[in-house]
LUMSE-465527 format. One record per residue: residue number from 1; residue in one letter; chain; x, y, z of N, C-alpha, C in turn. Coordinates in Angstrom, 2 decimals, decimal comma. Each point is the difference from the previous one (the first is absolute). Layout:
pt nr->NUM	rest->A	kette->A	n.u->X	n.v->Y	n.w->Z	ca.u->X	ca.v->Y	ca.w->Z	c.u->X	c.v->Y	c.w->Z $
...
//
This chain:
pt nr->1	rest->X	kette->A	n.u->4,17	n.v->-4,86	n.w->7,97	ca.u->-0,51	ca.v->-0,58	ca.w->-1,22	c.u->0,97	c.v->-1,09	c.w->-0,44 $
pt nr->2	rest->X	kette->A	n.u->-0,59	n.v->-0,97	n.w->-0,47	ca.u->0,29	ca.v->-1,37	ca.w->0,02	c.u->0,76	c.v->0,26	c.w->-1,84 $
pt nr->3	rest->X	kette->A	n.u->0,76	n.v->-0,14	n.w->-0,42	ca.u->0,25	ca.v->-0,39	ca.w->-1,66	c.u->-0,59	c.v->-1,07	c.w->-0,42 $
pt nr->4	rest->X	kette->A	n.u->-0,18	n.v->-0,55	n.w->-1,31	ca.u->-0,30	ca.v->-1,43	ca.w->-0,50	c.u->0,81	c.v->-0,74	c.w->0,29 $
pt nr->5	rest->X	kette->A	n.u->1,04	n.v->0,24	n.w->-0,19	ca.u->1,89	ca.v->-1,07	ca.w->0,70	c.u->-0,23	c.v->-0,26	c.w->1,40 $
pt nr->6	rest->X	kette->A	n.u->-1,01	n.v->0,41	n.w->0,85	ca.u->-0,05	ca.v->-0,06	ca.w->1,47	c.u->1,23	c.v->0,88	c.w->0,36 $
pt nr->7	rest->X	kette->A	n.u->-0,19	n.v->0,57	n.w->-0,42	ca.u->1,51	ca.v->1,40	ca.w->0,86	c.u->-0,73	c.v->1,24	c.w->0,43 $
pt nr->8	rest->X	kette->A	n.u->0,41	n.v->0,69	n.w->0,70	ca.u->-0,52	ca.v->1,57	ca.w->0,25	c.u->0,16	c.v->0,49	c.w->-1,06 $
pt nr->9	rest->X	kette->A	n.u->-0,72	n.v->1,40	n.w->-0,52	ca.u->-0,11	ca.v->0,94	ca.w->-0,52	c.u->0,60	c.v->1,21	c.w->-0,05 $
pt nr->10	rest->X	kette->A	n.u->1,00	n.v->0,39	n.w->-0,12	ca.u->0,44	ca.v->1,28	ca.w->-0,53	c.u->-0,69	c.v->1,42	c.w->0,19 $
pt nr->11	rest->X	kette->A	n.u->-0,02	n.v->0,95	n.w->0,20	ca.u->-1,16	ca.v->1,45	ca.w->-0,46	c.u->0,42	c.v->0,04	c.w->-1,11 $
pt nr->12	rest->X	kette->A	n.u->1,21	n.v->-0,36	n.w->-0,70	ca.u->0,15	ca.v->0,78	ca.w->-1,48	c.u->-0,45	c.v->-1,30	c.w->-0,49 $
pt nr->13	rest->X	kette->A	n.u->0,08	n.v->-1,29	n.w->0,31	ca.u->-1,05	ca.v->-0,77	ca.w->-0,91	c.u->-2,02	c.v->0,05	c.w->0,20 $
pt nr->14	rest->X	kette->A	n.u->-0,04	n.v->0,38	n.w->1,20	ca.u->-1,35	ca.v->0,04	ca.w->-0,12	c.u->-0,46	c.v->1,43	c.w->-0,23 $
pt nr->15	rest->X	kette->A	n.u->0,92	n.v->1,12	n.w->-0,60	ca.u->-0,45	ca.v->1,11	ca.w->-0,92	c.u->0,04	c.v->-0,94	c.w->-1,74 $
pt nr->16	rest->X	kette->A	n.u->0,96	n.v->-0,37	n.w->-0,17	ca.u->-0,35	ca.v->-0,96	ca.w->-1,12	c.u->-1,28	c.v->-0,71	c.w->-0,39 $
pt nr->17	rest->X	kette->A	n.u->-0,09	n.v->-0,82	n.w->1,17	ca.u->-1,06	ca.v->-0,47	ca.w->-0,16	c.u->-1,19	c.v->1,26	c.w->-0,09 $
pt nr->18	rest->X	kette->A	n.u->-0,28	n.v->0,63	n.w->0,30	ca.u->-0,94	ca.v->0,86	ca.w->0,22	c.u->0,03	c.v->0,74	c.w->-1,45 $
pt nr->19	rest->X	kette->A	n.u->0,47	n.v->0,46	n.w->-0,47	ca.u->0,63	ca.v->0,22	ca.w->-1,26	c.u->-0,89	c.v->-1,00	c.w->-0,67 $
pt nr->20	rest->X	kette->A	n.u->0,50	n.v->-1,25	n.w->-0,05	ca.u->-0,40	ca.v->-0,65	ca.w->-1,02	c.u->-1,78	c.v->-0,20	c.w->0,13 $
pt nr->21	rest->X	kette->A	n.u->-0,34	n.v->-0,38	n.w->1,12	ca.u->-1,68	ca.v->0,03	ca.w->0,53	c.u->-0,64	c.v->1,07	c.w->-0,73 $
pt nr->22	rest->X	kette->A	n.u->0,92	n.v->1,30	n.w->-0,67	ca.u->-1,09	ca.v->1,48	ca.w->0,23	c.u->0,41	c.v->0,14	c.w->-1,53 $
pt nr->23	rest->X	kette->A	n.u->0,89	n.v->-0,95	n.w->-1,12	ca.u->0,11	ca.v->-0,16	ca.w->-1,33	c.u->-0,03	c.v->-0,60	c.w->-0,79 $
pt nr->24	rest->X	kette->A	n.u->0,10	n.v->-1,09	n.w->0,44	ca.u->-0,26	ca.v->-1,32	ca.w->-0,41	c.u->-1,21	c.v->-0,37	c.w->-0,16 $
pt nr->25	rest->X	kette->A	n.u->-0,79	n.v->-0,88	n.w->-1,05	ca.u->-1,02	ca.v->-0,75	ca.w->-0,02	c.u->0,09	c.v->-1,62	c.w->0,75 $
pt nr->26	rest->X	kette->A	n.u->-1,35	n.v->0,02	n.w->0,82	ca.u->-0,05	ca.v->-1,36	ca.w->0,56	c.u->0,61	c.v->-1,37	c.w->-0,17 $
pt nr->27	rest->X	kette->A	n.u->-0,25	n.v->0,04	n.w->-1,30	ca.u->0,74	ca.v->-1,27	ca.w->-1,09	c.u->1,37	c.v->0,02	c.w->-0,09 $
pt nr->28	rest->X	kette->A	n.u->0,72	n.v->1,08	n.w->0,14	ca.u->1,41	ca.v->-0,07	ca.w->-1,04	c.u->0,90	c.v->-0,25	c.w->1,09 $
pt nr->29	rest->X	kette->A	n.u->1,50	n.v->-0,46	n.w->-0,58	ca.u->0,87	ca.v->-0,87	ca.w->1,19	c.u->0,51	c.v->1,10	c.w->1,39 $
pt nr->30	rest->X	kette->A	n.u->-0,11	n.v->0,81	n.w->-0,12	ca.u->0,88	ca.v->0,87	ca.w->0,96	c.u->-1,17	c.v->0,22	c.w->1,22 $
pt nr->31	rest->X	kette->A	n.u->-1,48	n.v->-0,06	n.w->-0,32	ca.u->-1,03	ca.v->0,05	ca.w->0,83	c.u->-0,17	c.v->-1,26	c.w->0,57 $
pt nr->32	rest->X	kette->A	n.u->0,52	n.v->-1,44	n.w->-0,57	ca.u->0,27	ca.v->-1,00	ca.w->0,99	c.u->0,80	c.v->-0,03	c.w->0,82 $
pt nr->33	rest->X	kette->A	n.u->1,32	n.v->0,51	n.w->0,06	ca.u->1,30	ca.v->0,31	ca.w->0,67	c.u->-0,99	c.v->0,38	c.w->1,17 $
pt nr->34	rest->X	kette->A	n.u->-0,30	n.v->0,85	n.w->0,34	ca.u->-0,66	ca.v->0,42	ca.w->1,03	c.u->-0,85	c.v->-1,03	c.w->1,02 $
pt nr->35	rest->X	kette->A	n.u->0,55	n.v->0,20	n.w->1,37	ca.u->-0,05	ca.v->-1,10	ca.w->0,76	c.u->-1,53	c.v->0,28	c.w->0,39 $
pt nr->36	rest->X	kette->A	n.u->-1,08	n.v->-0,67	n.w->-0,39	ca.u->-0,80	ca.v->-0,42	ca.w->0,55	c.u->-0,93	c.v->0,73	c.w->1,56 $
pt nr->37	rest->X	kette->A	n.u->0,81	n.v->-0,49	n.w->0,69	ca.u->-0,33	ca.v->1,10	ca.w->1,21	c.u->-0,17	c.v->1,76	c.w->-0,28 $
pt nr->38	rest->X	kette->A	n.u->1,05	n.v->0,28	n.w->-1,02	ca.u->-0,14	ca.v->1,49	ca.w->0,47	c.u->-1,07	c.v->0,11	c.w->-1,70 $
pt nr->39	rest->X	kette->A	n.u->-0,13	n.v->-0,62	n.w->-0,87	ca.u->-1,51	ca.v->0,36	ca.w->-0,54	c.u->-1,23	c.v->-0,19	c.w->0,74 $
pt nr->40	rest->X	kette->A	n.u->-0,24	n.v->-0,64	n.w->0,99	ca.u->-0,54	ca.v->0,01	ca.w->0,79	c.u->-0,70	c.v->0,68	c.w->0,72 $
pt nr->41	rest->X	kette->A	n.u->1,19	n.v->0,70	n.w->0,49	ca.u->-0,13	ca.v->1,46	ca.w->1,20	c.u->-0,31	c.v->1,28	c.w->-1,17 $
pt nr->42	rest->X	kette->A	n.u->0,88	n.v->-0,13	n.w->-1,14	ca.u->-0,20	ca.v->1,38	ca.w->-0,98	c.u->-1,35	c.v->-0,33	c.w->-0,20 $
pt nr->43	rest->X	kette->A	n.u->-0,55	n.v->-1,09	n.w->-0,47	ca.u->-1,64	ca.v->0,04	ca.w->-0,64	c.u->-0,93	c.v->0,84	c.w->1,16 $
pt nr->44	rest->X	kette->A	n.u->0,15	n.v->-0,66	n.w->1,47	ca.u->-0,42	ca.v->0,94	ca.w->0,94	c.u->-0,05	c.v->1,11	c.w->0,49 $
pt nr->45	rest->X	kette->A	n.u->0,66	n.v->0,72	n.w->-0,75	ca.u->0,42	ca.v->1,50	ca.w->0,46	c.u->-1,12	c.v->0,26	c.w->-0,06 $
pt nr->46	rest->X	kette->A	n.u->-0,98	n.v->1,47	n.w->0,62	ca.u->-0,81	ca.v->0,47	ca.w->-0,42	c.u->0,25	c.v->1,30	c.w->-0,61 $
pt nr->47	rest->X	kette->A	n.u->-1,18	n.v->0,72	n.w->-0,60	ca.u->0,71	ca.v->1,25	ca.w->-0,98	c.u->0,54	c.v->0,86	c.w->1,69 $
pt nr->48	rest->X	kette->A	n.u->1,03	n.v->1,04	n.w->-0,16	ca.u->0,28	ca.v->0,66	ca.w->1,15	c.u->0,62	c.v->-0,52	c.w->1,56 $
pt nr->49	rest->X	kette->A	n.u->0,18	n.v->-1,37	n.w->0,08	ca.u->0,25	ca.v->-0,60	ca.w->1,09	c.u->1,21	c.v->-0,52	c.w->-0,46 $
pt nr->50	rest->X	kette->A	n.u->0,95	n.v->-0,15	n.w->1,34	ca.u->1,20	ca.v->-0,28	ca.w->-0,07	c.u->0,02	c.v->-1,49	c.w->0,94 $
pt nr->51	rest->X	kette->A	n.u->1,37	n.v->-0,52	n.w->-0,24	ca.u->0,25	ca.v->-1,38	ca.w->0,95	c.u->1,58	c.v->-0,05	c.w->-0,36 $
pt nr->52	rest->X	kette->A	n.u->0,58	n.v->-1,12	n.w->0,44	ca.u->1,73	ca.v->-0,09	ca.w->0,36	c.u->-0,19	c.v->-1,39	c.w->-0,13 $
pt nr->53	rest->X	kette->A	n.u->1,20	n.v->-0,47	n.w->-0,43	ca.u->0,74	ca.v->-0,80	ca.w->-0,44	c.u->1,20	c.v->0,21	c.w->0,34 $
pt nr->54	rest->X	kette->A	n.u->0,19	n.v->-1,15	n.w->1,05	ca.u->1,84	ca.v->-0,32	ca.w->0,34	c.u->0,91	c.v->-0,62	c.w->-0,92 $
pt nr->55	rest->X	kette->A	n.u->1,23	n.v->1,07	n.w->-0,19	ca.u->0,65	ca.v->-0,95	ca.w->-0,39	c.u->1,19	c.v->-0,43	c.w->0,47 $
pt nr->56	rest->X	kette->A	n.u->0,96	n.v->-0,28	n.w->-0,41	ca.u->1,55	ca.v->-0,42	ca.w->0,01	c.u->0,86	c.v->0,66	c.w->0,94 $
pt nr->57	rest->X	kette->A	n.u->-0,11	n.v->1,25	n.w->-0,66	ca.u->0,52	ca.v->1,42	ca.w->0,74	c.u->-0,83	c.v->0,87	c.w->0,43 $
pt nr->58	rest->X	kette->A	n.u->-1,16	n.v->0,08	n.w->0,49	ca.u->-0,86	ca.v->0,71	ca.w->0,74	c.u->-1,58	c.v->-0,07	c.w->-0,28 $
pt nr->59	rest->X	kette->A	n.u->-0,72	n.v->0,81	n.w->-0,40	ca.u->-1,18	ca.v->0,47	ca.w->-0,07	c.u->-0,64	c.v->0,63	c.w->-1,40 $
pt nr->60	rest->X	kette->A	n.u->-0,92	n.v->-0,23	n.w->-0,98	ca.u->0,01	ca.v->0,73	ca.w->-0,80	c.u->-2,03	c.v->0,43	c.w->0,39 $
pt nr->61	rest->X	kette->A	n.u->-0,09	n.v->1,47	n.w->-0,44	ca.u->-1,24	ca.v->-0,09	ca.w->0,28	c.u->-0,83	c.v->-0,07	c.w->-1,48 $
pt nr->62	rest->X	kette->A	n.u->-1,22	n.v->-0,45	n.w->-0,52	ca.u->-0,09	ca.v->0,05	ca.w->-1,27	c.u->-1,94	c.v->0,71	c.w->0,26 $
pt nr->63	rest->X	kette->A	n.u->-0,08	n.v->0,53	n.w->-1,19	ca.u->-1,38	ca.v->0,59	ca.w->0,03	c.u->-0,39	c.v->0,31	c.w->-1,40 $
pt nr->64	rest->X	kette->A	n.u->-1,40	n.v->0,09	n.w->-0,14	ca.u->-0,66	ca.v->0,07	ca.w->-2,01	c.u->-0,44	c.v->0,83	c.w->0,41 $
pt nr->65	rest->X	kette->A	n.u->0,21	n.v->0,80	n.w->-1,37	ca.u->0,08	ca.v->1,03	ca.w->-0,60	c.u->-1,41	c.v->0,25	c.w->-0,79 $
pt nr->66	rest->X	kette->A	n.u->-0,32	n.v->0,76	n.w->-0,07	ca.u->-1,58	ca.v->0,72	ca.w->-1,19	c.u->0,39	c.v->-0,72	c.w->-1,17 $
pt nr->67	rest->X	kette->A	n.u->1,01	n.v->-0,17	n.w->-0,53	ca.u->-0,08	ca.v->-0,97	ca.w->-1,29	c.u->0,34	c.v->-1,12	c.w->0,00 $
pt nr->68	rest->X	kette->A	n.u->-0,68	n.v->-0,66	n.w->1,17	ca.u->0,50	ca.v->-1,02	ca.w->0,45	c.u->1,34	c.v->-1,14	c.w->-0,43 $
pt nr->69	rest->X	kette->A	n.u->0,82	n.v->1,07	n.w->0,37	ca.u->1,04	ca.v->-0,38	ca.w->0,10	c.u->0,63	c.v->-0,41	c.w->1,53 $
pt nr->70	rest->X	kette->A	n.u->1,28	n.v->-1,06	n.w->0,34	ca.u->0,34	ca.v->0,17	ca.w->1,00	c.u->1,55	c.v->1,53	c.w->0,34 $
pt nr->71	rest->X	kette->A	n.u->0,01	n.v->-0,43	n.w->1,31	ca.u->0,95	ca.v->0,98	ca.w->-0,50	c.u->0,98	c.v->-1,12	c.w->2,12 $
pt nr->72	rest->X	kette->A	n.u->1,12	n.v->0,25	n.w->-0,39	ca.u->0,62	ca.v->-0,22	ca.w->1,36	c.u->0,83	c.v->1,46	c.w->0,29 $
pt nr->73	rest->X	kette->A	n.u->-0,28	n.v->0,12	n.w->1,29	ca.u->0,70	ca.v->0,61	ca.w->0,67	c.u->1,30	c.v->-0,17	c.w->0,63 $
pt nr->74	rest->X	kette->A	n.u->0,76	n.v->0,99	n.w->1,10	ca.u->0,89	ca.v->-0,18	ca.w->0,51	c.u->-0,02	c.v->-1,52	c.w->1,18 $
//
C-alpha cells in the first residue's frame, strides 16, 4: 500500500487508517488522510469476505464485519 507522500505503508499505520475509515465521517479531515487506494479496496469488501493488503513490513489481512465495520487482521 502506497501512502499519499508516495511512501509505503506501515501495518500500524494502515490499522490507523482503518481506524479512521470505520469512525470517521466521509467529510471530516482525518477521513481524507486516508490514501485513496485503500478506500477503495475497503468500499469493496463484501459483508463476510476477506482480501490483503501489502505493506511495508509484511501482509495485513482485512475483512467486514456484520456491522459493517472493517476490521484488519494479523
Amino acid at each position: 500500500m502506497i501512502g499519499n507522500d508516495g511512501k509505503p505503508v506501515s501495518k500500524a499505520d494502515l490499522r490507523a487508517h482503518i481506524a479512521n475509515y470505520n469512525s470517521q465521517s466521509r467529510g471530516s479531515k482525518e477521513f481524507g488522510a486516508i490514501p485513496r487506494a485503500l478506500v477503495t479496496i475497503l468500499d469493496g469488501l463484501k459483508l463476510g469476505k476477506t482480501g490483503y493488503v501489502k505493506c511495508l513490513d509484511g501482509q495485513v489481512q482485512l475483512s467486514r464485519r456484520k456491522d459493517n465495520t472493517v476490521s484488519a487482521g494479523a
